[in-house]
N, C-alpha and C positions, 0 to 999 in steps of 0.2 A: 471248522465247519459251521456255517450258518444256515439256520433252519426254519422254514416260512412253514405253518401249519392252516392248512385251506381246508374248510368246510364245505360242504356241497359240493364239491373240488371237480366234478362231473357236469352240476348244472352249466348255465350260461355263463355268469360271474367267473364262478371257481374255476373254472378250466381257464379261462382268459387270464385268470390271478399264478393259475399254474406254471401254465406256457410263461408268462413274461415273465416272473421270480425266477425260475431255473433258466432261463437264456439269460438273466444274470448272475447266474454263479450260483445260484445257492440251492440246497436242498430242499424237495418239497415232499410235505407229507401232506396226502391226501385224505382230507374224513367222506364219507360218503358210501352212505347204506340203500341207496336210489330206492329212497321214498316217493319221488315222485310216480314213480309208476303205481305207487299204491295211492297216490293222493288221484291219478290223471289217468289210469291205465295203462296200459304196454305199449301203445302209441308214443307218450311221454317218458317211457321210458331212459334212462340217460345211461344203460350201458357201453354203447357204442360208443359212446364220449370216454368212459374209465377205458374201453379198449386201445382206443389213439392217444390216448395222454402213456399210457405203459409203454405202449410199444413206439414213441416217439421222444419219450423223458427219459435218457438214461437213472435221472437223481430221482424220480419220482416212485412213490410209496404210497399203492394205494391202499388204505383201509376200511374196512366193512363196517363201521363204527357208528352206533348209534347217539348224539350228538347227547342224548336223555341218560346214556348209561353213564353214571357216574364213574363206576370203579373200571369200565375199559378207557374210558378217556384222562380219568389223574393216571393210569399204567402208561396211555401213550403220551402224556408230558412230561413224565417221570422219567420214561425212558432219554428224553432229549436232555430235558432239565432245560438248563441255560444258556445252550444253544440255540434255545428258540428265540428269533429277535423281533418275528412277528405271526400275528395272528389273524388271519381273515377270515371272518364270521360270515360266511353265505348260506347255509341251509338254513331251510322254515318250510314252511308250509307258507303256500306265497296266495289263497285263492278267498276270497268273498265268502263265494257259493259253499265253497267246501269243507270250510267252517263253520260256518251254520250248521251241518250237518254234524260234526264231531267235534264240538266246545273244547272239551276236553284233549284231544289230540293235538289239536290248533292251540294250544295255551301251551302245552307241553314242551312241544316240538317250538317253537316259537322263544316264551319268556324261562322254562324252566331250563331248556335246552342252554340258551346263550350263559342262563348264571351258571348253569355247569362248568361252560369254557373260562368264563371269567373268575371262578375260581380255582381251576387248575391252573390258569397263568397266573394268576397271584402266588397261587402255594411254589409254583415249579421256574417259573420265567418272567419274576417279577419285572423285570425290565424292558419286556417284549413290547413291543406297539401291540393294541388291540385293535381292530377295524370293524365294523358292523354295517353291511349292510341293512341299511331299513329303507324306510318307503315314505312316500309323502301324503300316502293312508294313517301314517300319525295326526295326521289335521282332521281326519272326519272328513264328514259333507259340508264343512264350515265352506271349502269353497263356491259351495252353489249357492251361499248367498250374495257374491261380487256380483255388481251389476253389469249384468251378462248381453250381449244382443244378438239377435239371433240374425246370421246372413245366410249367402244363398246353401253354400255348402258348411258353414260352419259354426258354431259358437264365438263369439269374442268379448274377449273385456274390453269397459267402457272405456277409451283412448285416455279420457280425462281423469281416471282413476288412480292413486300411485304405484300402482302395482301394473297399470296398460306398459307402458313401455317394456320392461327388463322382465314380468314374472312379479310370483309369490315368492318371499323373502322367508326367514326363519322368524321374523316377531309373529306370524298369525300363529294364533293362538292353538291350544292342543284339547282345550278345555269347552266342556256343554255344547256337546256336538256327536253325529251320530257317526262310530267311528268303525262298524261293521265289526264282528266279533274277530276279524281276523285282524282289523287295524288297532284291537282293543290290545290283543297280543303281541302285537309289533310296539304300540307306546310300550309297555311292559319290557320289553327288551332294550327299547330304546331308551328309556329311564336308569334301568339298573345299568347300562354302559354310562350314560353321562356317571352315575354317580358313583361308580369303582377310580373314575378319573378326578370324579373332587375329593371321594372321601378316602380312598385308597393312594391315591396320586398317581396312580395307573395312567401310561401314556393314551387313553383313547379315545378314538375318532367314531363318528356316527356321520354316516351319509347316506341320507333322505330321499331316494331315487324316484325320478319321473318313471318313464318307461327304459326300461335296460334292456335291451334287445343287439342282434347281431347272429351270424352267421352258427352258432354253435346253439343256439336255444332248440330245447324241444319243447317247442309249443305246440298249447292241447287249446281245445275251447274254454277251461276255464282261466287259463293264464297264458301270456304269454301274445296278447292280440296280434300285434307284427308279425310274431313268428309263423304263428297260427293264419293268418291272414294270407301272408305268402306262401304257404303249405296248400290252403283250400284253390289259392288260385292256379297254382304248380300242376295239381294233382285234380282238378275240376272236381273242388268237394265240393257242395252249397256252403252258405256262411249266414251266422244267425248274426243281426249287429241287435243288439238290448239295449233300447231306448233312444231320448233325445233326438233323434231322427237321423241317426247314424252322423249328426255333426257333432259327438263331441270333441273336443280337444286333447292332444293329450304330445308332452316331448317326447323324444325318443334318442338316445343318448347310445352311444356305439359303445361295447364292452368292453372294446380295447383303450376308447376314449378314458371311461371308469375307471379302470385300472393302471392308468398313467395316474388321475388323484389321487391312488391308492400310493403307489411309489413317492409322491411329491410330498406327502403326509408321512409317511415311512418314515423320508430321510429329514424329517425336520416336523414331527409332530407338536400338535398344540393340546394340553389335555383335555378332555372332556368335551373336545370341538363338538360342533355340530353341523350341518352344512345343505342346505338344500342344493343337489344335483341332481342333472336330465340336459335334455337339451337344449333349454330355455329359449330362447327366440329362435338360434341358429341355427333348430332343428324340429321343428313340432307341423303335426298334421291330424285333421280332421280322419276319421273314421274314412269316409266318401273320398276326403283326399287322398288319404292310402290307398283307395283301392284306385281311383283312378289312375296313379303317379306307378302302384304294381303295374297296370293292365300298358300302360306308355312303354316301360323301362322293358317289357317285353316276359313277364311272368304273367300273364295268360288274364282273362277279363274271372272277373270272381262273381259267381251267381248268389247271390242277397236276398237275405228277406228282412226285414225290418217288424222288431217287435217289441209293441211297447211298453214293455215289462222291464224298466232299469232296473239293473241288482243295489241293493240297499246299499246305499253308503257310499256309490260309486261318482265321482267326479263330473261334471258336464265341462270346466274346464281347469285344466292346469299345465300351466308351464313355469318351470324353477327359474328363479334368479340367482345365480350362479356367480354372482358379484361377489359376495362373501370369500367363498372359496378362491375365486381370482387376486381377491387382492392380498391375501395368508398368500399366496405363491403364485406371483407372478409369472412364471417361465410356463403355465399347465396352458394350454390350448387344446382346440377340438382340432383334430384330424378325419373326422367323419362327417359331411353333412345326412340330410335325410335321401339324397338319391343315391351317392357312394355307397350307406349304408342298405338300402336295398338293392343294391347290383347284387351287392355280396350277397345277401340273403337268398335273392334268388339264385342263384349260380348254386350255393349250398343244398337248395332242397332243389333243384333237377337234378344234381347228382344224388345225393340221398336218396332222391324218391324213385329216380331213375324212371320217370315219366314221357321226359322230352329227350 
């Protein structure tokens, strides 16, 4: 028996990490106590996702498990022990806005929650691959200082700049920079994984995610734009866009794309990697672009207001350069660009919403 233990295992990520580990063979146990509905409301709620993962996983195992309770999660590695051969870290509290609000929750659930896990698989499955996702909110608003130009629908970097071509790379820097209290909490996570991998010699990966989006997200207004955007247009809700004049930039990376580098890292990890991933050139869109490219593909025109209130610490552009990762393992490719990946999306939420 080999046993994959997936956190958030319900959100967007962990269900995609679910599905694809047990259609290879192996057992999954699921953590996930669907906080989001307490971070997002019952909108965001992500039961409906624990319902299709049970009743579609024969090997799957979900649990109610708060990611912060120490003595239920060393019980549930305990139980497996060294069986577990890997570990993928997806829950947090993933929002700007809504840590601001609850510092504490958002620090919690974020850096104290992950050294939780990383010390259960030290004590229980030292051997395990760890994975984490994090965010490219580790950088701060460092990015708004590239020299940016403003076109008709978008934001762009200077063509002449070394980062125009491919993206922002892993040397910018992480340091004196305002990094939102929620991206304060994510370096904090993202720090103690790098360093269980140099000082422990734990196999683990950290990938630094653009926009992760696809057909399983339940996006709310504070997270989750794509989702949420084709939601508003499905279901003719208004849509607020905050700031920059709805051009900013942002990749958007397919979740099933994600969790291919999650496999290819698996079966041939590097310790203490680190990796900035999204959809870097192959796949990135303006705020205006989205909606335009939704209202085309046939998910319905989205009514907007524009306001110019940008939430702190929030990006005007990013797109990953994805080089790194490519060339640790050559065989990973995208399989989604940005139109594939919103066919899907829509299709998902007219049946969900049962609208159209």
């Amino acid at each position: 028996m080999s046993v994959v233990i997936v956190t958030g295992s319900s959100g967007l990520i962990g269900s995609e990490t679910a599905r694809f580990f047990h259609q290879q063979g192996f057992d999954v146990v699921g953590i996930d106590n669907n906080m989001r509905a307490y971070f997002f409301g019952q909108e965001a709620s992500t039961e409906w996702n624990t319902g299709q993962l049970q009743a579609s996983l024969p090997r799957f195992r979900h649990c109610a498990v708060d990611v912060r309770d120490t003595a239920a999660v060393e019980s549930l590695f305990k139980e497996y022990g060294t069986a577990v051969s890997l570990v993928v870290h997806c829950a947090a509290q993933p929002s700007h806005d809504w840590a601001a609000r609850e510092p504490m929750t958002d620090f919690s659930v974020n850096a104290v929650g992950t050294l939780v896990l990383l010390e259960a698989t030290r004590k229980f499955a030292p051997e395990a691959v760890f994975i984490l996702t994090s965010t490219n909110k580790v950088y701060g608003d460092t990015p708004n200082a590239l020299p940016l130009v403003e076109m008709s629908r978008r934001w762009e970097l200077d063509p002449a700049h070394p980062w125009g071509e491919h993206g922002i790379d892993e040397s910018m820097s992480i340091d004196q920079t305002k990094h939102s209290i929620f991206g304060a909490s994510k370096v904090a996570a993202d720090v103690m994984v790098q360093e269980y991998g140099q000082y422990f010699g734990m196999r683990t990966g950290v990938f630094r995610g653009g926009c992760l989006t696809g057909p399983s997200h339940s996006g709310a207004q504070l997270h989750g734009f794509l989702a949420y955007l084709v939601r508003c247009a499905v279901t003719r809700k208004p849509y607020t866009i905050f700031g920059y004049k709805g051009k900013q930039v942002r990749d958007n990376i397919h979740s099933n794309d994600l969790v291919q580098c999650f496999w290819h890292f698996y079966r041939s990890p590097k310790p203490a990697a680190v990796y900035n991933i999204g959809g870097s050139r192959y796949s990135n869109c303006s705020m205006l672009e989205a909606i335009d490219l939704i209202a085309e593909l046939g998910g319905g025109e989205v009514a907007y207001t524009l306001s110019d209130a940008a939430r702190s610490g929030d990006h005007i552009w990013w797109i990953s350069d994805v080089r790194k990762f490519q060339r640790d393992f050559p065989q990973w490719s995208y399989s989604h660009d940005l139109r594939a990946t919103l066919l899907e999306m829509i299709g998902a939420a007219k049946e969900r919403y049962a609208t159209c």
